[in-house]
N, C-alpha and C positions, 0 to 999 in steps of 0.2 A: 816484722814478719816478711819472709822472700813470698817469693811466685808460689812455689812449693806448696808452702807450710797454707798457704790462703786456697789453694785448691783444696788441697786436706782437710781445710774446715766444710767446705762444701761437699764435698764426698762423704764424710760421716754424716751428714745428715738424710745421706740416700735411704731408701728402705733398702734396699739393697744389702745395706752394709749395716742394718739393724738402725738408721736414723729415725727419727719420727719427723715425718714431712710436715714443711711450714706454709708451702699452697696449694689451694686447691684448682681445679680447671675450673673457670668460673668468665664466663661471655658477657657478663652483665642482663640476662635473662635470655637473650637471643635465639641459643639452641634453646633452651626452654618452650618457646614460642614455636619452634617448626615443628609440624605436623609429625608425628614419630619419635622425635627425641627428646630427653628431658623433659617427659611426663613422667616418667617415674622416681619416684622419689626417694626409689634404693640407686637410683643411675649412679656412677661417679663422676659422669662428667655434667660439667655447669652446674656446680653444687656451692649454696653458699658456706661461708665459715659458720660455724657456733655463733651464737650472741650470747650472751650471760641476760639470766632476768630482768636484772635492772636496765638495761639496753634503753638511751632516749633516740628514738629514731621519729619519723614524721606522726605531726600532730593529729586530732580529730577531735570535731566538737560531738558530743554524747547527747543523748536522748533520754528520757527515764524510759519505765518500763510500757506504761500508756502511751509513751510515743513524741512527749512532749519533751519538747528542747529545752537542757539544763542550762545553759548559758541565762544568765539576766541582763545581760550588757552594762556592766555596774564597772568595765575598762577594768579594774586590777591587774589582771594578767599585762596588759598597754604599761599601767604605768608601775611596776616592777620589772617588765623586759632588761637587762640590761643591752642590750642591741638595740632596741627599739626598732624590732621589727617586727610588732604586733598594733594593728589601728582596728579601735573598735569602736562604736558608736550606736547606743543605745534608744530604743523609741516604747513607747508605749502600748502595752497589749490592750488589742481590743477586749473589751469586756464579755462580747459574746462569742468569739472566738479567738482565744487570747496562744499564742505561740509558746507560752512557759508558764509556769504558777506563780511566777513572782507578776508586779505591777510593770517591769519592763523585758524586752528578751533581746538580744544581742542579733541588730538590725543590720549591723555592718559588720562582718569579720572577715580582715585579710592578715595573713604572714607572711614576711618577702623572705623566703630562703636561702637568699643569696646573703644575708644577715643573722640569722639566726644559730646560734651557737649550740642549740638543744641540753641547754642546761637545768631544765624541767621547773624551772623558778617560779613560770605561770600557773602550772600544775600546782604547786604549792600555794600561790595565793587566791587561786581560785576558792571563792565559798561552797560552790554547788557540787563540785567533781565535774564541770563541764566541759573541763579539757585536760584528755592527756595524751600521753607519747604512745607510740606503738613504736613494733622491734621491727619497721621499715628504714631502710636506711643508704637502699640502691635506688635512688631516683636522681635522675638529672636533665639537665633541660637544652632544648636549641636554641632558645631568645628570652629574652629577661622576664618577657609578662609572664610565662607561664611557672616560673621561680614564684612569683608571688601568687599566692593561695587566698581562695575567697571562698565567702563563708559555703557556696555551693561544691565546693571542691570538699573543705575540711568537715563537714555536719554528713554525719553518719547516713545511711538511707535507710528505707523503711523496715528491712532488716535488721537494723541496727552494726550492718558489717560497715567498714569504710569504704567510700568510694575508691577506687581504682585508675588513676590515669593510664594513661597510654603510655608516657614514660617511665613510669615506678615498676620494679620488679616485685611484686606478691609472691610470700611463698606462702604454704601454710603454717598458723601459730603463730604469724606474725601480730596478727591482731591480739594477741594472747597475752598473757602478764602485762599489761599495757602500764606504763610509769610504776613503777616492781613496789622502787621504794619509796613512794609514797605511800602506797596502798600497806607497805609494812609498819611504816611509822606515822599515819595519819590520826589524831590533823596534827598540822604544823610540824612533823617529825619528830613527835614527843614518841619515844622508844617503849613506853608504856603502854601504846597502844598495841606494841607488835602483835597478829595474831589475831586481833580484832576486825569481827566482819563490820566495820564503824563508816563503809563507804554505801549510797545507795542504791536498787538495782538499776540496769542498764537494759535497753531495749536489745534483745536479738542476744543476752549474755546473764541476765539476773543479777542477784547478788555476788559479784566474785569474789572465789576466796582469797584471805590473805596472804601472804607469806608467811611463812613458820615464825619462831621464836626464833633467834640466834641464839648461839650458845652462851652460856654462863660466863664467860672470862669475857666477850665481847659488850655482854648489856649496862654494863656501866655500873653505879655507884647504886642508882635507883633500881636496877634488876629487880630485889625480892622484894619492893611496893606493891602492895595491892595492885589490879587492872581495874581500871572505873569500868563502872555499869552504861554498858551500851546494849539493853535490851531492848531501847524504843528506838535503834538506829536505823537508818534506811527512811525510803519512801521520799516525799518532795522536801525540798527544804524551804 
């Protein structure tokens, strides 16, 4: 291909010329932040691209709906990382004001994001739903410690929204379908569950719903099986 013909690719992709544009003006939150601009969220400029539902973007540890923390500190998530960049370390609830329902609650949690590949794998072994992904995924850092996330950083606040750094761009709905497909195919991605409200509620969010069904030629072999009974689903585990 000459000079030519590589301009001419570039040039049809103009609106101009009927293309459909492949970026958008986008500062990494900045104009967003000054006073006047990019508050509005019909603006065109500093607007992020689309994510798709299933989007694994930065982690958060969940709450149930009383307020208490799902985590139990029982490491799974630790030791299925494949990065291993997940340390968690486990202690005992007190009895008369105990941190979680279970007998222990997740005493230590950090993620060093300069490791972590967000391949939602902990989401997956998780027992309780106590950690999943959100569709953040513009954060970055100016020194290494703040790459790694601690349990005050990633455990939700009393809202139940995620905390906020200084460095992460928020937009809205990011908190939203939080780990897509898990929540469509849980537990363990068995595709029978699609549809099913089979996760607990969440403080500052309730029960959310699933993801739809997929269509008929996608669901597989098992498709027209029965859905098991998840009418006692939800609540502590």
């Amino acid at each position: 291909m000459g000079y030519l013909e590589g301009f001419a690719v570039t040039i049809r992709q103009h609106r101009l010329f009927g293309g459909k544009r492949m970026t958008t003006e986008y500062s990494g939150g900045r104009t967003a932040k000054k006073k006047g601009r990019g508050s509005d969220p019909g603006a065109d400029h500093d607007q992020k691209a689309p994510k798709p539902e299933r989007m694994h973007g930065r982690h958060v540890l969940n709450r149930y709906e009383d307020g208490m923390e799902k985590c139990i500190g029982c490491e799974l998530c630790a030791g299925v990382c494949p990065a291993k960049c997940i340390y968690v370390r486990g202690a005992d609830n007190d009895p008369l004001e105990p941190t979680s329902p279970g007998e222990r609650f997740g005493y230590v949690y950090e993620i060093n994001y300069l490791r972590c590949i967000h391949c939602d794998l902990c989401v997956e072994a998780c027992p309780t739903e106590a950690i999943t992904e959100t569709k953040l995924f513009e954060f970055s850092f100016t020194n290494r410690r703040d790459a790694i996330y601690t349990k005050t950083e990633l455990l939700v606040g009393d809202d139940g929204k995620p905390q906020q750094m200084p460095w992460e761009d928020w937009r809205e709905g990011e908190d939203l379908l939080t780990s897509g497909w898990m929540r469509a195919t849980a537990p363990a991605g068995d595709a029978r569950f699609e549809g099913v409200e089979a996760w607990s509620g969440e403080l500052g969010y309730g029960v959310r719903a699933p993801e739809p069904h997929q269509s008929a030629e996608n669901e597989g072999p098992d498709a027209n099986e029965a859905e098991p009974d998840h009418s006692s689903a939800g609540g502590h585990h």
